[in-house]
N, C-alpha and C positions, 0 to 999 in steps of 0.2 A: 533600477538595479534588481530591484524584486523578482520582476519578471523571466528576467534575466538567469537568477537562480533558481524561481520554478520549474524554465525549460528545461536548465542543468539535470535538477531534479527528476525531471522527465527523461532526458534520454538516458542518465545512470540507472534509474528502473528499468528503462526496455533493458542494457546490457545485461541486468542483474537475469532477466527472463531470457536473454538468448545463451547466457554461461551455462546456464541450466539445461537448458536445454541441447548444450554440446556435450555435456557430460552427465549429466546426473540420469541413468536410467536405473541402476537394478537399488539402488540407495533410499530405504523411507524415505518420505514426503516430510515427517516429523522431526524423525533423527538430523536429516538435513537441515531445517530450519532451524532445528536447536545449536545447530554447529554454526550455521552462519550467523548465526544474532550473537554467538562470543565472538566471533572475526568481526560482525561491525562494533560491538561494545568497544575490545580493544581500538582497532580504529577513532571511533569517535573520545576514548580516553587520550590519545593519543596528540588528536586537534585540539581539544580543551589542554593540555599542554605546551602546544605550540601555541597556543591563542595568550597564553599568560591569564586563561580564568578560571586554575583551579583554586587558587586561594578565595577566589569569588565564593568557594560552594559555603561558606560560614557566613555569607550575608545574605543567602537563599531565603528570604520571609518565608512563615510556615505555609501561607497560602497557596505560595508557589511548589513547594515540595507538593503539596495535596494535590493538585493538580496536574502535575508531570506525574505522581506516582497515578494515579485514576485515570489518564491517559495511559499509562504503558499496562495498566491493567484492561483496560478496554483494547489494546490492541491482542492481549492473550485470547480475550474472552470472545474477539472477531474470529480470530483462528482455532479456536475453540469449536464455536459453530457451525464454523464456513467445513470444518472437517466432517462431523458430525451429519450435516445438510447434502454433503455427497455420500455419505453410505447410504443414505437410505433415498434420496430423487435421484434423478436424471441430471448428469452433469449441466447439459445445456441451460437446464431453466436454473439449477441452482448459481451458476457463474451470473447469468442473465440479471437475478434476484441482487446476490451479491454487488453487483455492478452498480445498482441502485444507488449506493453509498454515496454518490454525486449529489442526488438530489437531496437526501438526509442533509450531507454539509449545505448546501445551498438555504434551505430552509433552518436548519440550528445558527448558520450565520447571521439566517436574518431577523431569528426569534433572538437570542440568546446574545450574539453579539452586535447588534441593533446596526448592522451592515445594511447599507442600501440597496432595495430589491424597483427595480424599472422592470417596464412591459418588456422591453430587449432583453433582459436575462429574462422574463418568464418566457419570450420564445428562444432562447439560446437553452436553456430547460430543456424543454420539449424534443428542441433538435438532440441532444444529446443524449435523452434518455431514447428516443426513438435511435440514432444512430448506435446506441452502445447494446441494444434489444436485437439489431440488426446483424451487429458484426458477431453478439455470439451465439444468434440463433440459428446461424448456417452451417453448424456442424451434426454431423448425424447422430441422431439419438441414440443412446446404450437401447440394445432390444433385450437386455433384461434386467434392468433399474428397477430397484423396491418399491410399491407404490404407496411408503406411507406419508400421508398427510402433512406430519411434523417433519418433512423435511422444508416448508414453506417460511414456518417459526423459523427453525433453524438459520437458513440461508437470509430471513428480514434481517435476525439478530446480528449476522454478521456483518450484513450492510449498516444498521444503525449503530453497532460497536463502531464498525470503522470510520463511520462519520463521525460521533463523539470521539475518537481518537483526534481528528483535525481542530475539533474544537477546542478540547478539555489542553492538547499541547498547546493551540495558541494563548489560552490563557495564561498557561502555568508558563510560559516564556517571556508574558509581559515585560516582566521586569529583572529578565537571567538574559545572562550572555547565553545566544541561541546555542554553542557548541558544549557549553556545560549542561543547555535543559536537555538535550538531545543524549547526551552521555549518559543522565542520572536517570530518563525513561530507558533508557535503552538495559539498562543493568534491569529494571521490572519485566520485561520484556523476556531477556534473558531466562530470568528465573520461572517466568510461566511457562516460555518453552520447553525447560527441563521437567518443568512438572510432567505436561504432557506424555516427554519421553517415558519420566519414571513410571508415570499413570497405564500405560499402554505395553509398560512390560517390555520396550525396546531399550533398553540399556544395553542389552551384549551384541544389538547392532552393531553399536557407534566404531568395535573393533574389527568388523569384516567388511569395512567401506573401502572398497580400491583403492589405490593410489591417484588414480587418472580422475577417477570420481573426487578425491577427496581436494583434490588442485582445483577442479572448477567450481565446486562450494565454498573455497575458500576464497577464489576471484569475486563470484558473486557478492561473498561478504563485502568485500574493501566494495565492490559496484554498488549496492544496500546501503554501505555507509556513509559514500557519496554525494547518494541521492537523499538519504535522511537527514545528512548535515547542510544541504541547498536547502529543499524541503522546510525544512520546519527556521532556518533565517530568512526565507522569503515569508511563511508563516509570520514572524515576527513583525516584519517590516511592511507588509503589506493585507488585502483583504482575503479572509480562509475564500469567500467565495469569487474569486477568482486563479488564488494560486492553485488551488484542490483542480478544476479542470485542466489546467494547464498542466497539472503534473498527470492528469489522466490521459493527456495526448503523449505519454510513453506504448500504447497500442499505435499509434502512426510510425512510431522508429521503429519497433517490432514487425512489421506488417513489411516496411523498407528493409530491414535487416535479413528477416526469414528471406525475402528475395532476392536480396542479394546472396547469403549465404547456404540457403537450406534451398532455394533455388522453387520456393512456394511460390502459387499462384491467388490472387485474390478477385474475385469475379462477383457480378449479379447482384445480391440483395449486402454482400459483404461490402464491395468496395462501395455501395448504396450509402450503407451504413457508415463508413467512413469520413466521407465527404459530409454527414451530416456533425461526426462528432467535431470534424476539424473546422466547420462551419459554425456552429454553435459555442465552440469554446472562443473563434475568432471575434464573433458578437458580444459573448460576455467581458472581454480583454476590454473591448473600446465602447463598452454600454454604462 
């Protein structure tokens, strides 16, 4: 059933990434996230309602809270960097870098949560980080990207935030009903977002965002909080180094979606690439 709700997982991310991309052009990058992380908050408050566990949140052991909250602060301090890491490199390699976050969880699962590592995942490894190197090194370089150094730091931290994100949540849900750990990160979450805003002086955005813009950041949200409320009960129920890839095959439904809808083509060293992520996550499933 795990798996089951990783894929869920997986394809409510692609949608989150195609909403976006139907509407959200002239709207911050930042303002928007901050707006969708309250749409998935309420959401996920919403399921921990209907679920009957918010009386649970009084029998939370403190370890748990530490842990959900150092997760939802790891997910600020990803987006933090991953922003950061594009003003100053070249989008490609920083997305590329970013991406790596596969391999982090792979390795923190198997340092940390003493998850079992076979020769089949270390070549289902390889295929994916070579296949994820592929799909998004085919896009054409900014011809005037910053060329400073620390966008390298930058763009690792984002990928090891976000891998300690998968980790730091599966622990802190050990022992919570998944849709109240995902509710009480998600409000940390939240609050870094805004920071952000507040930090970068875009507060009197949040009032000149379209109407049309502002319907598909709010779709995105409920799609966000879909997939993070699969996500992190398949987290619970199953192995981070497993479900973490399989929620990374939401670029497969993306890749399917843009062609069906946006009428995109994927060719060469891209669709190369693909077949090696969706190859490699299939190997880690039954390895």
């Amino acid at each position: 059933m795990w798996i089951v709700l990783a894929l869920a997982s997986s394809i409510f991310a692609a949608l989150t990434t195609i909403l976006a991309k139907c509407g959200i052009k002239k709207t911050d990058s930042t303002v928007a996230t901050a707006i969708r992380t309250g749409v998935v908050m309420v959401f996920a408050w919403i399921m921990v309602f209907f679920a009957g566990s918010f009386h649970d949140i009084g029998n939370v052991e403190w370890k748990s809270w530490i842990f959900l909250i150092l997760s939802g602060f790891a997910t600020g301090a990803s987006w933090l960097c991953y922003f950061r890491a594009l003003q100053l490199g070249e989008v490609n390699k920083v997305v590329a870098v970013d991406k790596s976050s596969i391999v982090f969880t792979l390795i923190f699962a198997f340092v940390i949560l003493k998850e079992p590592f076979s020769s089949a995942k270390g070549i289902a490894l390889i295929l994916i980080t070579a296949g994820t190197y592929l799909m998004v090194d085919w896009k054409k370089r900014e011809q005037n990207a910053v060329h400073d150094p620390k966008w390298l730091l930058y763009a690792l931290g984002s990928a090891v935030f976000a891998a300690l994100t998968s980790i730091l949540g599966k622990i802190g849900i050990e022992d919570v009903e998944s849709n109240l750990g995902t509710a009480i990160r998600t409000v940390v979450v939240l609050v870094m977002a805004w920071i952000m805003v507040l930090a970068g002086g875009k507060k009197d955005q949040v009032r000149g965002i379209e109407k049309r813009e502002l319907l598909f950041i709010t779709l995105s949200g409920f799609a966000t909080g879909a997939s993070w409320l699969c996500y992190f009960k398949a987290l619970h129920d199953g192995l981070a180094s497993v479900v973490v890839p399989i929620d990374k095959m939401s670029i497969l439904f993306v890749v399917i979606a843009s062609a069906v809808i946006f009428k995109e083509k994927i060719w060469g060293k891209a669709l190369g690439g693909l077949v090696c992520i969706v190859a490699g996550t299939l190997l880690m499933i039954i390895a």
